[in-house]
C-alpha positions in Angstrom: 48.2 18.0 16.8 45.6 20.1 18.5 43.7 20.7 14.9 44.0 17.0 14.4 42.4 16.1 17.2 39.9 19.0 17.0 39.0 17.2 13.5 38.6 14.0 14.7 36.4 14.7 17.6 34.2 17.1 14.8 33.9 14.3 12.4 33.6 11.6 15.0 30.8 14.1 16.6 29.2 14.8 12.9 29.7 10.6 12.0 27.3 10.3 15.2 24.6 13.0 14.9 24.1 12.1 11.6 24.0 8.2 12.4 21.5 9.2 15.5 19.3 11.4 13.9 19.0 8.3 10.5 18.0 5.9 13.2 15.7 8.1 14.7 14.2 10.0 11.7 15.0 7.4 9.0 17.9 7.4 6.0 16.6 9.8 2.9 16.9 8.4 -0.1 18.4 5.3 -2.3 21.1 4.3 -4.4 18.9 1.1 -6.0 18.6 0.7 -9.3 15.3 2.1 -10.8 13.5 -0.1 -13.7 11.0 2.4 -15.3 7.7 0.3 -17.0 6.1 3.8 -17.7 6.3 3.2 -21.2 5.6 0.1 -21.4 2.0 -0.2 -23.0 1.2 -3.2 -23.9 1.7 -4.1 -20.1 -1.0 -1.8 -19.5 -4.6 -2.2 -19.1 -7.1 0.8 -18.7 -10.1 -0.8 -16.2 -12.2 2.8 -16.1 -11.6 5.8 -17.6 -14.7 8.3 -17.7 -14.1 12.2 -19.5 -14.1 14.8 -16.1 -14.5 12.7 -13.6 -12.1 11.7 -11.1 -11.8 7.8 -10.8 -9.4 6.8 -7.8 -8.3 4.7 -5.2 -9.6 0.6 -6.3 -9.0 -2.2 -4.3 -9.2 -5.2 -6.1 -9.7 -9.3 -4.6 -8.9 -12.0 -6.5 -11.6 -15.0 -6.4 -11.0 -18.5 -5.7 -11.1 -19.2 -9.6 -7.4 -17.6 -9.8 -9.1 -15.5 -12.9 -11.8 -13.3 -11.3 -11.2 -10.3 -10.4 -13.4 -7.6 -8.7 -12.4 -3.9 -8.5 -14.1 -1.2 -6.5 -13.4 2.5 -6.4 -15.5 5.6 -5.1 -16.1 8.1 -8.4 -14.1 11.3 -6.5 -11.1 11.7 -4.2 -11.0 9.5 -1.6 -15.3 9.8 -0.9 -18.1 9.2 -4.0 -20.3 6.6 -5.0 -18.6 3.1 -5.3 -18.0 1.7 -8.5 -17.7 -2.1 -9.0 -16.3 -3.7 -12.3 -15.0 -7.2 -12.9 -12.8 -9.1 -15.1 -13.4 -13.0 -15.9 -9.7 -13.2 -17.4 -7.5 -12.3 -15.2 -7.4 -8.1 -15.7 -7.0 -8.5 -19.5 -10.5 -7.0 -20.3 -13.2 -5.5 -17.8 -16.4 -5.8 -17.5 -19.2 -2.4 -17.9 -20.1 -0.9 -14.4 -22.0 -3.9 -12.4 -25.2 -2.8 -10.6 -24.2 -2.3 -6.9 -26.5 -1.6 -3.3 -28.4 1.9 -3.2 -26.1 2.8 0.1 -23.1 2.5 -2.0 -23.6 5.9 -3.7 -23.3 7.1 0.1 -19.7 6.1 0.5 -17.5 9.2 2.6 -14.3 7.2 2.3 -12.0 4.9 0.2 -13.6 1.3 0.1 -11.9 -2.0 0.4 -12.9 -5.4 -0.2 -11.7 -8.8 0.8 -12.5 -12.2 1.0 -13.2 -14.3 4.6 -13.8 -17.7 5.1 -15.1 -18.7 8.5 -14.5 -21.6 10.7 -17.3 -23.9 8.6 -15.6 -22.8 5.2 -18.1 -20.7 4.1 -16.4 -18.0 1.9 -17.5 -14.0 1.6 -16.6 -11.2 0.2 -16.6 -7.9 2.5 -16.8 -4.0 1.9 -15.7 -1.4 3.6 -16.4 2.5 3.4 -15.1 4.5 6.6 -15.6 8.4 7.4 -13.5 11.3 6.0 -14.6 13.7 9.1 -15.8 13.2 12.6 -19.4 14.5 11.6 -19.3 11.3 9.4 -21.1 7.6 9.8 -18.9 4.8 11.4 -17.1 2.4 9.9 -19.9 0.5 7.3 -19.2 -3.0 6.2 -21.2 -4.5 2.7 -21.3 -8.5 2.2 -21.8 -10.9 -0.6 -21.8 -14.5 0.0 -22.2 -15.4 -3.8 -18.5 -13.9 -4.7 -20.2 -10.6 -5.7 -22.8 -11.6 -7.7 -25.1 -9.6 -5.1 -24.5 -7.5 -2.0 -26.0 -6.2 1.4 -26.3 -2.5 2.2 -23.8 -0.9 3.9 -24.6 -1.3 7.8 -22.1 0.2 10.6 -20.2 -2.4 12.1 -20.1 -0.8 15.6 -19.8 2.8 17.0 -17.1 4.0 16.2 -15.6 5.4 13.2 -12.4 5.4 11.1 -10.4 6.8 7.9 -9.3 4.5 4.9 -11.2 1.6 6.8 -9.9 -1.2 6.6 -6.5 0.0 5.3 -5.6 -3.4 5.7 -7.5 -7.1 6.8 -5.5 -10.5 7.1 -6.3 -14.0 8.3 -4.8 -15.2 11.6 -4.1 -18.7 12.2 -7.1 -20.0 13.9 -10.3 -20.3 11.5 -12.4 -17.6 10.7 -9.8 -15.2 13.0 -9.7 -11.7 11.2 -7.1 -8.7 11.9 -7.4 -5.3 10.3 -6.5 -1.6 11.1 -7.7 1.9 10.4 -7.4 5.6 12.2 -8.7 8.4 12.8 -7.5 12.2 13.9 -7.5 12.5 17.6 -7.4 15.5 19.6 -4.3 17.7 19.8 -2.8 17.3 16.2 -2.6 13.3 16.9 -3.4 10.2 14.9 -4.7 7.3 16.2 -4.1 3.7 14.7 -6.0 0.9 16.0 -6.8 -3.0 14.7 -10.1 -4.6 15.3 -11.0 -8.4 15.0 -13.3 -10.3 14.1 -13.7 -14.4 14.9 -16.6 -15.2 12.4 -15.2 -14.7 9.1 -15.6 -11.2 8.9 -19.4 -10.7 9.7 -18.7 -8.9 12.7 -15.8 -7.1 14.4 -15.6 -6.3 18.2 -14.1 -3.1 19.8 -10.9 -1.5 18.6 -7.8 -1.7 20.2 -5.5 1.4 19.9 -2.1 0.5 18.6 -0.7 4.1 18.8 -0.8 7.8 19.2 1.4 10.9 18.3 1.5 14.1 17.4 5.0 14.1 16.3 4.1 11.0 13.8 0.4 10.4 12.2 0.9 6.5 11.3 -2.0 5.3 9.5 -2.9 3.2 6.4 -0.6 -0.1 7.4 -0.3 -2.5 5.1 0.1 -6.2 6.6 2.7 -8.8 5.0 3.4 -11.7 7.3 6.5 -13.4 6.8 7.3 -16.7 4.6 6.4 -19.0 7.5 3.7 -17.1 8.7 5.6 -16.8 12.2 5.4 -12.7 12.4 3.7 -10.0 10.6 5.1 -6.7 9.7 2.6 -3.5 9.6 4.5 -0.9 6.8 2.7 2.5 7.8 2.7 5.8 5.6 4.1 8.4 8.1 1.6 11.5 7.5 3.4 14.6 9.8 6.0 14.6 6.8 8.1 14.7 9.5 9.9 11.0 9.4 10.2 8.1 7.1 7.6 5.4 6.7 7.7 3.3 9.5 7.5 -0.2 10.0 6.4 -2.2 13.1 6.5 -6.0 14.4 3.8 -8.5 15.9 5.7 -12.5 16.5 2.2 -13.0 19.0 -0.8 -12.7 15.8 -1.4 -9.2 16.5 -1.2 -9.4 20.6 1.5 -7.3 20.8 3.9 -5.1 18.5 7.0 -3.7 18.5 8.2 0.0 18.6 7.8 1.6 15.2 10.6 2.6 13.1 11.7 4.0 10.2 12.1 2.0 7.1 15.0 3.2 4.8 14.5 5.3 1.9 13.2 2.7 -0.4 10.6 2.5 1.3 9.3 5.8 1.8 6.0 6.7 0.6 2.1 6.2 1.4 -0.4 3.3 1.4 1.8 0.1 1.0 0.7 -3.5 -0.4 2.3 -6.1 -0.9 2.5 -9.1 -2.4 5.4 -12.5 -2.5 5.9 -12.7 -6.2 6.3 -16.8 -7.7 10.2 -16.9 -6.6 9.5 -16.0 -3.1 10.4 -12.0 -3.5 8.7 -8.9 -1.9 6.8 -6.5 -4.0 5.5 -3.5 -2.4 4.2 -1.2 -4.4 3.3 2.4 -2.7 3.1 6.4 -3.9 6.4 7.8 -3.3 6.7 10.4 -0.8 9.9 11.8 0.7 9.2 13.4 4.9 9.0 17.1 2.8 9.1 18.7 6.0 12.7 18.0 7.1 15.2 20.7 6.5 17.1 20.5 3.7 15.3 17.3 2.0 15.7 16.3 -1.6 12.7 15.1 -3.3 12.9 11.3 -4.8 13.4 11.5 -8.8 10.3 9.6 -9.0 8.1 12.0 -6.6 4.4 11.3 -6.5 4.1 8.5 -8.9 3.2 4.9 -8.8 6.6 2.7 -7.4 7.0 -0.2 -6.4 9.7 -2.3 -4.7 11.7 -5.4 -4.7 13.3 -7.1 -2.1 13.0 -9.9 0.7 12.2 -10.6 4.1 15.5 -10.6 5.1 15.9 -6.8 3.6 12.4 -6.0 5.5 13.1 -7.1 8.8 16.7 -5.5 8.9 16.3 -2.5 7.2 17.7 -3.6 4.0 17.4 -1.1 0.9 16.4 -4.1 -0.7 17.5 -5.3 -4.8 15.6 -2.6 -6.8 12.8 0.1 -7.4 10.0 -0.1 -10.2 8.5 3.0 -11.4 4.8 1.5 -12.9 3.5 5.4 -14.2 4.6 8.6 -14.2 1.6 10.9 -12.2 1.5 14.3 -13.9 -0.3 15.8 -11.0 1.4 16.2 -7.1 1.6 13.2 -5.3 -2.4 12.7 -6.5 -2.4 8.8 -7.0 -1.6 5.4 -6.4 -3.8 3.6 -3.5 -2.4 0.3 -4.8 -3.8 -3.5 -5.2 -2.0 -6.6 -6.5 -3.0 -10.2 -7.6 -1.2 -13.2 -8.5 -2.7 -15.3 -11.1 -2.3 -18.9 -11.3 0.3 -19.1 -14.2 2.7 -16.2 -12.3 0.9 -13.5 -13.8 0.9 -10.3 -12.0 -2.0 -7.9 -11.7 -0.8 -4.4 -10.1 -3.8 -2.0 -9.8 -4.1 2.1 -8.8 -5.1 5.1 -10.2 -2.8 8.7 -11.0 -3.1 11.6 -12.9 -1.6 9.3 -16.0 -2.4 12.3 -18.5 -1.3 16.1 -18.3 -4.9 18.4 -17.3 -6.9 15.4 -17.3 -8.8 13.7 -14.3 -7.1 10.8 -12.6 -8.5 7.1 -13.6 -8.0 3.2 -12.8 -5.0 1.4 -14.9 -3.7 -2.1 -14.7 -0.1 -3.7 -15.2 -0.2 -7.2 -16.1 3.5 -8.6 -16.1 5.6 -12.1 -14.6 8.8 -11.6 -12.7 10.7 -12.6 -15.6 10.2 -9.3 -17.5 11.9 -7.4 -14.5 14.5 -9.7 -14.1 15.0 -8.9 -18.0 15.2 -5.4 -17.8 17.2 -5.7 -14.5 19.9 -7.4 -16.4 19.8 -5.7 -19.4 20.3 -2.1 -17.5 23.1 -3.8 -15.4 24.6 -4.5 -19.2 24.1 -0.9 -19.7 26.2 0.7 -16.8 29.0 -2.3 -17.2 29.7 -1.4 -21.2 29.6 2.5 -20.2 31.9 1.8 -17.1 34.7 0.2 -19.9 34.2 3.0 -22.8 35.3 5.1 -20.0 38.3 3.3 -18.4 39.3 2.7 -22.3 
């Protein structure tokens, strides 16, 4: 009887500590199914490719033609002279190397455009290049009010500088009302993650707010999805320490106030999430996939460092769902080297997913495209389900 109870108040004890240290830390891996579009080449669309050089990290915006698209991408890891190409056709062909500013080839971080409107309609496009190091210019911002046909010079925005900046820039409800967020490295092993706003369609920002600080976790790159009635917004933040999962945090008040962060399951984990609401109302996040290596005992994700993306709703975001299924877009050949992600939806339900990876063995990274609909998943979601059903019965036969 004693052993019994001994047992019970070990597994109990075990059930609990385990339970505690998921919420706090974040559940490793996922039992969803995985649909694999590595191979899958005539889905795929090369934008730049150029022999030893390193090509990485495009954003991409989508004009108000629902066919243009502009790309932008430093030439070298992170920092390097900004590219810009466009496509008139919705990513199936792109365009040579367009002329850009002379401050461009001064770029020390990723860039990221987006398009503004402010409260008399007039529409932009804005750039951003940010600061690798602390030695580094601040934050720089680039515009073009003729949907990129011609740009300013990179200017600072204000004093102070950030990493990956803006990581992420949204409208809020009033006109011309701007969010976006970036970090930096603070003192003491910490990161710092802050939003910034701007109230006149992007051309200027005020002070930055600080959001949050840790040693323990280095949140930074959030990517911003509000939900289907534009009531809250969720911030999905790659979780840097390698200590936790990716973490995901709350605003119901337009950026006033969030929530605590915490960790996203499994699915989830991995660095510099975008997403997008595909034509049926469905999440698609797409992110580089990177397991918290540092926690004793880990397992690494089967599809480790390469280009994923996710599937899911609302619902499975705000409760900490696994959500329906994974995608794996590309194999990357090379570490976790790849995948700062963009995506546009076309007019017609056409998808455009952008990054860049190591998509060849000893070869520089460069920029690829998928250009899919929903329906092709749903496809090859069915047909694996098929798959596993007719193997289940050969076995029970």
């Amino acid at each position: 009887m004693k052993n019994a109870l001994l047992f019970t108040w070990v597994a109990c004890t075990f059930l609990a500590t385990t339970t505690m240290f998921s919420q706090v830390f974040g559940k490793l891996g996922h039992d969803l199914p995985i649909i694999d579009l590595d191979g899958e080449n005539q889905l795929q669309v090369v934008v730049d490719r150029e022999q030893g050089q390193y090509l990485g990290h495009p954003t991409t915006v989508l004009l108000k033609d629902g066919k243009t698209i502009i790309c932008v991408y430093p030439k070298g890891h992170g920092k390097g002279g900004i590219v810009m190409k466009k496509s008139t056709d919705g990513g199936k062909t792109w365009s040579q190397r367009l002329k850009t500013p002379e401050s461009w080839a001064t770029s020390k971080e990723v860039p990221t455009i987006y398009p503004t409107t402010d409260a008399k309609g007039k529409d932009r496009l804005i750039l951003f290049s940010g600061a690798q190091h602390r030695f580094d210019e601040a934050i720089r911002m680039s515009v073009s009010e003729d949907n990129g046909e011609t740009w300013s010079e990179l200017k600072a925005i204000g004093d102070y500088k950030g990493i990956v900046a803006m990581a992420d820039c949204i409208p809020l409800k009033d006109a011309g009302h701007y969010l976006a967020t970036f970090h930096t490295q603070g003192p003491e092993n910490t990161m710092i993650l802050y939003q910034v706003e701007s109230w006149d369609g992007g051309l200027t920002w005020g002070e930055p707010k600080e959001m949050y600080r840790a040693s323990s976790h280095h949140l930074c790159e959030a990517g911003l999805i509000y939900s289907p009635d534009k009531s809250e917004i969720a911030m999905l933040l790659r979780e840097n320490a390698r200590n936790y999962n990716s973490q995901i945090m709350f605003s119901s008040d337009e950026g006033k106030t969030w929530s605590k962060p915490k960790p996203m399951p499994g699915s989830l984990n991995g660095d510099r999430h975008q997403g997008i609401y595909m034509p049926d109302g469905r999440l698609l996040i797409q992110f580089r996939d990177n397991t918290p290596r540092n926690r004793p005992g880990n397992e690494m994700s089967p599809t480790e460092g390469d280009w994923v993306g996710w599937v899911g709703s609302w619902n499975d975001l705000k409760n900490g769902h696994e959500g329906q299924f994974r995608i794996r877009f590309k194999d990357n050949t090379k570490g976790w080297d790849s995948t700062y992600p963009a995506a546009e939806l076309l007019a017609d339900g056409t998808l455009v997913c952008t990054t860049y990876g190591h998509w060849n063995k000893e070869e520089q990274p460069y920029i690829l495209s998928f250009r899919f609909k929903t329906d092709l998943l749903n496809h090859k979601l069915n047909g694996q389900r098929k798959n596993s059903l007719a193997k289940i019965q050969n076995i029970m036969k």
